[in-house]
N, C-alpha and C positions, 0 to 999 in steps of 0.2 A: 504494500500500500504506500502511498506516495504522502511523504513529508506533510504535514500539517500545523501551520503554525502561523501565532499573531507577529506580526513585527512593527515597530516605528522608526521611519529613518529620515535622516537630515542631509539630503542630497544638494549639492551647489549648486547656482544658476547664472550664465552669463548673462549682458546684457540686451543681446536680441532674443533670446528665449522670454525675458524676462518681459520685455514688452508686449511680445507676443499671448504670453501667459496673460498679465494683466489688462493687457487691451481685451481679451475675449471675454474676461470677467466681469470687467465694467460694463462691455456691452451687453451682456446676457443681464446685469443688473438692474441697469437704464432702461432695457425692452421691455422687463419685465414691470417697474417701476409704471412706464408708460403705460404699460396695457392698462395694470389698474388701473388709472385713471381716466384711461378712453372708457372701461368697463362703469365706469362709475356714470362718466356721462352720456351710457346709454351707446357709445359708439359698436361694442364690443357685446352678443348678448349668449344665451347657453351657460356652460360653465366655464370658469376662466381659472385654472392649477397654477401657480407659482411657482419659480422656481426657488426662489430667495431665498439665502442662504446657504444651497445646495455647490455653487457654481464650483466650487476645484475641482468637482468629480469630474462630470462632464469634461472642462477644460481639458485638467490632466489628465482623462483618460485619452481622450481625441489628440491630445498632441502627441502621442505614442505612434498613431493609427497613419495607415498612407492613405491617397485619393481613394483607393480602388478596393479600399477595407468598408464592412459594411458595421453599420450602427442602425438599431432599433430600442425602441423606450416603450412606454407605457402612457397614460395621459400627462404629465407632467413633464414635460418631453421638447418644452421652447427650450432650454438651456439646452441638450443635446444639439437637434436641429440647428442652432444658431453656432455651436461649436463646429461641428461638420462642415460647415462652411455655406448652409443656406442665407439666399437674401434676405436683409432685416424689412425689407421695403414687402417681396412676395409673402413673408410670415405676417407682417402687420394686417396686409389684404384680406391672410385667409382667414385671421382670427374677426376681422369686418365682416365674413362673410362675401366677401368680391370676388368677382369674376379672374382677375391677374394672382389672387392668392394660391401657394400652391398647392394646394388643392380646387382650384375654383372656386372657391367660393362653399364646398360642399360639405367641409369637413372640419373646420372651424380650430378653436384651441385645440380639439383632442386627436386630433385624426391628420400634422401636417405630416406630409411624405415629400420627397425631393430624391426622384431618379438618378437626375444630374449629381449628388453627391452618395449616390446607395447609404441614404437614409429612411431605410425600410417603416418606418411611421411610427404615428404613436398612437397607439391601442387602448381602448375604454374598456375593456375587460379584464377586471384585473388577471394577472395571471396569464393571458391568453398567448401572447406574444413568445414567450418561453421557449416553447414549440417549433415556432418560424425562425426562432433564432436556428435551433439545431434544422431545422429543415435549409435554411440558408448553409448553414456547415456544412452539410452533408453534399450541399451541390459544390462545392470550394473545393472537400475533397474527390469528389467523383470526377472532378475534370482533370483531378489533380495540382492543383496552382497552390498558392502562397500567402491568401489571403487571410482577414481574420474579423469575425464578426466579434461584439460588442452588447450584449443585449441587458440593458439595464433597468430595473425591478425595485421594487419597493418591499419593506419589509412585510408590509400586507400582502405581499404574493406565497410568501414562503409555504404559508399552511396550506396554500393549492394545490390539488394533486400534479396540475401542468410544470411544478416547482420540479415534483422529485420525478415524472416521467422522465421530463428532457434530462434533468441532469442523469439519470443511468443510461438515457441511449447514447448522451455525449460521451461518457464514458465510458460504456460498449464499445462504441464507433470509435473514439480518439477523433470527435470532433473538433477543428479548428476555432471553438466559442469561450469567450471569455463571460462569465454570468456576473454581474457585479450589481450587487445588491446597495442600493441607497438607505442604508438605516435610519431614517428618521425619528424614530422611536415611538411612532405611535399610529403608522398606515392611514386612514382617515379618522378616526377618532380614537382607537382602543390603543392604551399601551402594552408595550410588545409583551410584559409580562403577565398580559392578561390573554395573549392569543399565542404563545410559543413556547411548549413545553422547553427547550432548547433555545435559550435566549442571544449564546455566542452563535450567529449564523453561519461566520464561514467553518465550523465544526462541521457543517452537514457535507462539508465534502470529504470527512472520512468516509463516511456511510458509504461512495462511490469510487473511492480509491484517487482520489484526484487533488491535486495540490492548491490549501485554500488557504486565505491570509486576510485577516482586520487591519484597517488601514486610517488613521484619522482623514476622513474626510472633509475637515477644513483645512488640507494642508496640503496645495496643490503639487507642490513637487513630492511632498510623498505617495498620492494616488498617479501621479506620471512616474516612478519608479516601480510601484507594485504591478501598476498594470501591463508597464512596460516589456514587465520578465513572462508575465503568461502571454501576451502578445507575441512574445519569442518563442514561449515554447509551441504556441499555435502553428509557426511557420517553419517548425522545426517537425512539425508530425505530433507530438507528442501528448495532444488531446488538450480536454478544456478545463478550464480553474475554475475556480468561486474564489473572489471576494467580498467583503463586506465592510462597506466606505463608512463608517460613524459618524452621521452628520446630524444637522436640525435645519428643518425649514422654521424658517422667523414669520409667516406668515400662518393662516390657516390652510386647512386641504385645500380649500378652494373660496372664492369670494363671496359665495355663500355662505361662508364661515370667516369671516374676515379675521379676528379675533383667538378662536381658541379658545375661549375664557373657560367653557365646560369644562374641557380633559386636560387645562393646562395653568400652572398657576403665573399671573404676570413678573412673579418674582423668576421664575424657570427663564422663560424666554430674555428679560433681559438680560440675566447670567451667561444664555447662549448667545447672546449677541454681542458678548465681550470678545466671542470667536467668530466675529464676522470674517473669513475667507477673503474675503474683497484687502481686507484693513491688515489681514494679519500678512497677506504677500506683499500690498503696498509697502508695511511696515520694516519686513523682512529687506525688502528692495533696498530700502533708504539705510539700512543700520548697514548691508554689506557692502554699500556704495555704487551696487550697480545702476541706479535710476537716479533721476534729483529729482526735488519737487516740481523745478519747471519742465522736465519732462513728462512729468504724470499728469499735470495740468492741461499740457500738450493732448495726451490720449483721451484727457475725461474730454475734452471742450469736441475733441474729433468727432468722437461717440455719440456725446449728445445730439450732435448737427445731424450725424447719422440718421439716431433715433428720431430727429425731429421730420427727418427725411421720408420717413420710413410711415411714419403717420401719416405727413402729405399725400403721400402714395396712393396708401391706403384708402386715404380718404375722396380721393378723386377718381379711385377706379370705381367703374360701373360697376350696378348688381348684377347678378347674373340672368339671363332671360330664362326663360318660363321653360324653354324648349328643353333644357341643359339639364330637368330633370329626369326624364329618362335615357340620357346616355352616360357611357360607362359603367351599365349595372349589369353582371357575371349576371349569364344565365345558362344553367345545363340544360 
């Protein structure tokens, strides 16, 4: 059975990593920042998941990844998407429901997909996605190539049966997947310790013989080093990992829960916002001299324009026509 173990490590960064890192942060920060507020004034309607406070995972796992690696999420899934490398302009659209979003207009926060970057989407079931990841592996290795999927979950996926299928056929097969679980420690409402007999989750990859590792996920270069080495063993043949990122959303599930206040005390959350992600690489940046302030100010001011860009967009593309609702729908 293969190695099983937690680790924390404190990997260097130089200074174009380092911007890169940061810029993607801010901007997944600022997008999300934004939406609420278009969601408030009515711009944005359905459900709208946050990412906030999530962002080193995503970040540092995609900065691992090449063009031609695939990533799939769950509904919570702008901070991936936007890491990938989709447009901030096509993502604002489809969460407007427009016609240029990518999705058209059809599939809103829960459901963007981006071909152009094999970002296999983001799935309203929970758990369901799981599957498609090892289903994607499975075609990576049948062709034989080098790739390596990405498929990232919530800790409310775990107790799904679609949890422990895929990971034994990934494990069967020495599928090219990397499972990386987003801890947030409470799935939409319930804390973990009220729905996981087995509360350390990357443990569950003994059960499968496969190599699994916790990882503070506020702490971007440490989730770009761990994922880094299952990404390697993916392209090395050598099957798929579990991790489990330790993070906290500072928001609630979703903007219908703005707050949290039920399952979470305001004393918790602002505790966990002393490890805000965004603050603690910034922070990081400036103490080991690789950024200055007026470079970081450079990136926020970028960003914003970006995001404010991206709104525009949004907001000028058409709805979609009438006709658009029956095409694209699988039929056997």
């Amino acid at each position: 059975m293969a190695q099983t173990k937690a680790v924390t490590v404190t990997p260097k960064v130089d200074a174009d990593l380092a911007r890169r890192l940061l810029a993607k942060m801010v901007l997944i920060r600022r997008f999300e920042e934004k939406a609420a507020e278009m969601y408030a004034l009515g711009k944005i309607g359905g459900f709208l998941h946050l990412y906030i406070g999530q962002e080193a995972i995503a970040v540092g796992a995609t900065s691992v990844l090449r063009p031609d690696d695939y990533a799939i999420s769950a509904y919570r899934e702008h901070g991936h998407c936007l890491a990938k490398g989709s447009d901030p302009r096509r993502m604002m659209a489809e969460l407007f429901g427009r016609r240029d979003g990518l999705s058209k207009g059809k599939g809103g926060s829960m459901h963007l997909f981006d071909k152009s970057k094999n970002f296999l989407g983001g799935h309203a079931i929970v758990g369901a996605h799981l599957p498609i990841a090892a289903g994607a592996a499975f075609a990576i290795k049948y062709q034989g190539a080098d790739q390596a999927v990405i498929c990232y979950f919530g800790d409310g996926a775990v107790p799904q049966g679609e949890f422990h299928e895929s990971m034994n056929l990934a494990a069967l097969w020495k599928l090219p997947v990397v499972y990386l679980c987003e801890n947030n420690r409470y799935a939409m409402g319930t804390a973990i310790h009220r729905a996981l007999a087995q509360t350390e989750i990357w443990r569950y990859a003994e059960t499968y013989g496969v190599p699994g590792e916790a990882v503070d996920g506020m702490d971007v270069l440490a989730v770009r080093e761990v994922v880094g080495r299952a990404v390697e063993r993916c392209r090395r043949g050598q099957g798929p990992s579990l991790i489990e990122a330790r993070t906290y959303r500072f928001r609630g599930h979703s903007m219908r829960d703005p707050s949290a206040a039920v399952y979470r005390t305001k004393e918790e959350v602002e505790r966990e916002k002393e490890r805000d992600p965004v603050k603690l690489f910034r922070d990081r940046c400036f103490k080991e001299g690789v950024l200055t302030e007026a470079e970081v100010k450079t990136i926020e001011k970028e960003i914003n324009d970006l995001v404010d860009e991206a709104v525009a967009f949004a907001d000028a593309s058409p709805e979609p026509p009438v006709e658009w609702l029956t095409t694209d729908i699988f039929k056997e």
